[in-house]
Residue, then its C-alpha position, 0 to 999 in steps of 0.5 A: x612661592x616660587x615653587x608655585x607659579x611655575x606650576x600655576x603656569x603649566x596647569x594653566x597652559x596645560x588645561x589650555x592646550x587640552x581646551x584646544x585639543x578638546x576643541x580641535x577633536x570636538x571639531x575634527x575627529x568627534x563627530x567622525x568617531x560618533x558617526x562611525x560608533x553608531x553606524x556601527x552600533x547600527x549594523x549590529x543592529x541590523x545584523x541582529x535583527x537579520x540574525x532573528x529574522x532568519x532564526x524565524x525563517x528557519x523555524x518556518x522553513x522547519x515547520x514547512x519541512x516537517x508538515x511536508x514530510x507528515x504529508x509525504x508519510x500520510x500519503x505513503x502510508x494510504x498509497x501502501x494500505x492501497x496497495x494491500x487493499x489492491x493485492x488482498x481484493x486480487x487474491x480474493x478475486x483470484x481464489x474465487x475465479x479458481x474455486x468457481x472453475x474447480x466446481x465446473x471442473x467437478x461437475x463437468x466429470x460427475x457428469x461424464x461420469x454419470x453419462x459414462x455410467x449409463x452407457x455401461x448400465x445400457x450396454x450391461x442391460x443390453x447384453x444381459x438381455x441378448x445373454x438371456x435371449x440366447x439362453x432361452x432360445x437355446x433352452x426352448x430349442x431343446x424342449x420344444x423339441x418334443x410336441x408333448x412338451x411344446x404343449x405343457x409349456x403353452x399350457x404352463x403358460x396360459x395359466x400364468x396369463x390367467 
């Protein structure tokens, strides 16, 4: 039995001494190790909840960018139909004014070449008839030369009046 009680004594001494370091932790160090286990627990917390806060801005801020480059194409896209649209109505206002200017140009020479070709038909008259007076002169000259003649030609002619 010996055996025994020596053991029985360090059991007992054994379980007081871990009592008193139960004791003097629980007193001391427990609370400290509470206190920093759940302010840690809370900055995890916090840094998680900040952590999705900031994956929720992040998916704003993206939403924002791609609705703003959506618009920044939009607007592009009118302002380059724009710009057709401008360059198309030039060109067409363009081709107008040139065809307009072309048909002034046209007329403008059929008529100098109008103008020009009854001058030529006046001028072309004008000498025809002094060709004509001229040859009549010079016929009646040589016929009427002869008083008999002068007279069958006076008649000739009285009989085409009649």
């Amino acid at each position: 039995m010996d055996l025994v009680t020596p053991g029985f004594g360090l059991i007992f001494w054994t379980t007081i001494a871990f009592g008193i370091l139960v004791l003097l932790l629980k007193a001391f160090a427990w609370k400290p190790i509470l206190n920093t286990i759940k302010e840690r627990e809370d900055s995890i917390d916090n840094a998680l909840k900040s952590a999705e806060k900031a994956r929720e801005e992040m998916k704003s801020l993206q939403a924002d960018n791609e609705k703003i480059l959506a618009e920044a194409r939009a607007e592009r896209d009118a302002m380059m139909k724009e710009g057709r649209d401008l360059r198309d109505k030039t060109i067409e206002a363009a081709k107008e004014t040139a065809k307009i200017e072309a048909e002034k140009i046209i007329t403008s020479a059929r008529e100098q070449i109008e103008l020009q070709k009854k001058a030529a038909m006046t001028e072309l008259k004008n000498q025809v008839a002094a060709l004509s007076i001229d040859m009549a002169e010079k016929i009646l000259r040589r016929e009427l030369s002869d008083a008999k003649q002068q007279e069958a030609l006076i008649n000739e002619l009285l009989e085409d009046i009649k």
